[in-house]
MARLUMDO-415818 format. One record per atom (N, C-alpha, C): residue in three letters; x, y, z. Coordinates in steps of 0.2 Angstrom, whole numbers, padded with zeros to 4 digits, always signed. Layout:
# MARLUMDO-415818
ALAXYZ;...
# end
This chain:
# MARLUMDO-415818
UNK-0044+0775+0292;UNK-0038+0771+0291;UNK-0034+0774+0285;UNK-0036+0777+0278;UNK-0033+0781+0273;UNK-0028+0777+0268;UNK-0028+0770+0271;UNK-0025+0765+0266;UNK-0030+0758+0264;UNK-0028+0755+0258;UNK-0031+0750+0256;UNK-0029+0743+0259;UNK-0031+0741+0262;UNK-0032+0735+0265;UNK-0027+0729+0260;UNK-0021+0723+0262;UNK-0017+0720+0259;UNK-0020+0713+0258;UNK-0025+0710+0263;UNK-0026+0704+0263;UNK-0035+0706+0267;UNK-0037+0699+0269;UNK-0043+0699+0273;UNK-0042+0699+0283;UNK-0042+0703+0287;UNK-0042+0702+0292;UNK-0050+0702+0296;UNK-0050+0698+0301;UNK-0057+0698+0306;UNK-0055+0698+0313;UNK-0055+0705+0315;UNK-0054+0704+0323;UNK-0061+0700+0329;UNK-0058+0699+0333;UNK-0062+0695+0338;UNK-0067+0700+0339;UNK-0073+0699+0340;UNK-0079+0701+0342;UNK-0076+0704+0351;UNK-0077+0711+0351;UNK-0077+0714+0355;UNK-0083+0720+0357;UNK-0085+0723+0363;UNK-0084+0720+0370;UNK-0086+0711+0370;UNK-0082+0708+0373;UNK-0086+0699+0373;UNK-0082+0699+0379;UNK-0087+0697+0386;UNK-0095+0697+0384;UNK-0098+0703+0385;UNK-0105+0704+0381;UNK-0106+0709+0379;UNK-0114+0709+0382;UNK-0116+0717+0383;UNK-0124+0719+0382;UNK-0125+0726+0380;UNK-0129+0725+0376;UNK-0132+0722+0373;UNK-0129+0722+0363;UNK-0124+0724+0362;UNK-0120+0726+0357;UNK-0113+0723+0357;UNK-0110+0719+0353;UNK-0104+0718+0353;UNK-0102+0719+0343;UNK-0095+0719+0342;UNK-0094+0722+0336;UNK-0087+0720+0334;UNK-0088+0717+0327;UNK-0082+0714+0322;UNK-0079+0719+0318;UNK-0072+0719+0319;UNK-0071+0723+0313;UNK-0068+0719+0306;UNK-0068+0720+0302;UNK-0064+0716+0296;UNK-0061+0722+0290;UNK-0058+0719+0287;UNK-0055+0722+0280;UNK-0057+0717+0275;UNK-0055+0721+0268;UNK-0056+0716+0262;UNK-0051+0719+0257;UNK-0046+0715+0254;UNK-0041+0720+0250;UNK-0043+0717+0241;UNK-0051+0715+0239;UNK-0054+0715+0234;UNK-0060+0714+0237;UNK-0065+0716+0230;UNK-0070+0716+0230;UNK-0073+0704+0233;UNK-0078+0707+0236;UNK-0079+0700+0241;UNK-0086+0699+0245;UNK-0088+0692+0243;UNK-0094+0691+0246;UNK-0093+0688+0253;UNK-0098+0691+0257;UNK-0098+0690+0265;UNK-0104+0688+0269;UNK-0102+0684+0272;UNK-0109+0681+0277;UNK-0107+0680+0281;UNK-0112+0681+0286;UNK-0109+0684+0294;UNK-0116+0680+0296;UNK-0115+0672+0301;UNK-0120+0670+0302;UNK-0120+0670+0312;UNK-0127+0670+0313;UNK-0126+0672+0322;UNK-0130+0665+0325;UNK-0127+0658+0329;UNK-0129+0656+0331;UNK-0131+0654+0338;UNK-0138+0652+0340;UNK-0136+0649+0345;UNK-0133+0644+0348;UNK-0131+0643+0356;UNK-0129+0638+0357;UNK-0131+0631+0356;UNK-0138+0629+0355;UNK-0141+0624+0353;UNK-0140+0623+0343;UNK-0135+0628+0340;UNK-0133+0627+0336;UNK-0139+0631+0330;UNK-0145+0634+0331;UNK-0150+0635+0328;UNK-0146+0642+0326;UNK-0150+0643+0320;UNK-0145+0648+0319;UNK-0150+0655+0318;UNK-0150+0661+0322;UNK-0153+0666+0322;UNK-0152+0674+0320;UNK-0149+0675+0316;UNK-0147+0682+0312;UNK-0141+0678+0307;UNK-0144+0680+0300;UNK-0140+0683+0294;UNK-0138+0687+0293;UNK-0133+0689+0290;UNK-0133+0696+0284;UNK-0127+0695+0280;UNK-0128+0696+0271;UNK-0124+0692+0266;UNK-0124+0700+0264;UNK-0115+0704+0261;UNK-0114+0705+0257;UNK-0112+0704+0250;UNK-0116+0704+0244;UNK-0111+0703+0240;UNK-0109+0707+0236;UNK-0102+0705+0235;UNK-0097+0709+0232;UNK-0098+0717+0234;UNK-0095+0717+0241;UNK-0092+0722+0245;UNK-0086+0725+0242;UNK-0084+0730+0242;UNK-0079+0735+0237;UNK-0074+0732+0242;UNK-0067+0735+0241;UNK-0062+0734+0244;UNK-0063+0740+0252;UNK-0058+0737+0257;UNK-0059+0742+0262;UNK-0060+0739+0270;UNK-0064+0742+0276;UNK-0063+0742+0282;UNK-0070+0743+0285;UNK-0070+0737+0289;UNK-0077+0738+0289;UNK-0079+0736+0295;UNK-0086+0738+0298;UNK-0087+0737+0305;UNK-0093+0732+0305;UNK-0096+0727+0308;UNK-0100+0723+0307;UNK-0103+0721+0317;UNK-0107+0724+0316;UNK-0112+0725+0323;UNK-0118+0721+0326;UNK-0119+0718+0329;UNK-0124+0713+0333;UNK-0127+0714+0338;UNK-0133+0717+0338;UNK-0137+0718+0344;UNK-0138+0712+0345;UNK-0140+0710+0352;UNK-0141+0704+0355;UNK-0148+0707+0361;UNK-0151+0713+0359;UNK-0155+0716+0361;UNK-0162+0709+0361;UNK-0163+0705+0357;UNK-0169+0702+0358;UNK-0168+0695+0360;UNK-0161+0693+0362;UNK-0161+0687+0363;UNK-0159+0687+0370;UNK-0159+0681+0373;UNK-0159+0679+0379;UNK-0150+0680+0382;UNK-0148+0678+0387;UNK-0142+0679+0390;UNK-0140+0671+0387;UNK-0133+0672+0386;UNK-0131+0662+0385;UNK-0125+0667+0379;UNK-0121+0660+0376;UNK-0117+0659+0372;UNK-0118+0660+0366;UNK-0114+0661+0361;UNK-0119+0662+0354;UNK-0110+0662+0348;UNK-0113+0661+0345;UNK-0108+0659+0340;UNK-0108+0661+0335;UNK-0102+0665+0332;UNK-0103+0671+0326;UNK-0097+0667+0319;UNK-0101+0666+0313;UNK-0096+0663+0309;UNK-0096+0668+0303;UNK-0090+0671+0301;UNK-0090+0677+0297;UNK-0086+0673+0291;UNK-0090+0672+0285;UNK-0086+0669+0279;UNK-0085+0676+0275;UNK-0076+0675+0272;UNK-0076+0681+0267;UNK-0073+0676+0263;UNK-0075+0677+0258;UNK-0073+0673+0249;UNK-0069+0665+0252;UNK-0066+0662+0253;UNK-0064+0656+0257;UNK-0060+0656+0260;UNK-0060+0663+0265;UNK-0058+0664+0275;UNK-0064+0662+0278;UNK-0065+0657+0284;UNK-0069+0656+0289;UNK-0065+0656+0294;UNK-0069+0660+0299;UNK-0068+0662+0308;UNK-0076+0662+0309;UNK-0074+0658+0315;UNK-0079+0656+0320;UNK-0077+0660+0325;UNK-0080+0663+0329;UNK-0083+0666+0337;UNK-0084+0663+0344;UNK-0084+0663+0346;UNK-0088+0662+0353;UNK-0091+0670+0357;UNK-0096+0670+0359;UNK-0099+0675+0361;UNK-0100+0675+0368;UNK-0101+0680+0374;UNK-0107+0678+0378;UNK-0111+0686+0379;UNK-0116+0684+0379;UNK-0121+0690+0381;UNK-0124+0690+0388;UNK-0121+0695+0391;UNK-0124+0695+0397;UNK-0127+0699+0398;UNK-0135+0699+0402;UNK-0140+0704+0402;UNK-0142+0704+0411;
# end
């Protein structure tokens, strides 16, 4: 990229639908805590992962769905008080 990111961006989860691998990109134009939560469609919630205070920059944020079953799934990426919700589907 070689430049510093001006706000927070979260592209769509791509490949979607996806197997076994789909992948978020984001930026951060400060330092900033993140949590990237993976739900089922029943709403249970099955993979976390919490940054805190990630430097400034671009970043790539990746989801194996290698152990889960086929179905919908729902990706909610909080950065400092940006929330985006996903829809997924994994097909296997």
């Amino acid at each position: 990229y070689g430049s510093t990111p001006e706000g927070i961006t979260i592209s769509s989860p791509y490949p979607n639908p996806f197997n076994p691998v789909t992948r978020i990109k984001y930026s951060i134009a400060q330092k900033s805590n993140i949590l990237i939560e993976i739900y089922n469609i029943q709403g249970r919630l099955i993979d976390k992962t919490v940054t805190d205070h990630a430097e400034t920059g671009y970043y790539t944020f990746t989801w194996d769905g290698t152990n889960q079953p086929s179905g919908i799934y729902l990706i909610r990426m909080k950065i400092n008080d940006a929330i985006k919700n996903y829809r997924t589907i994994l097909i296997k």
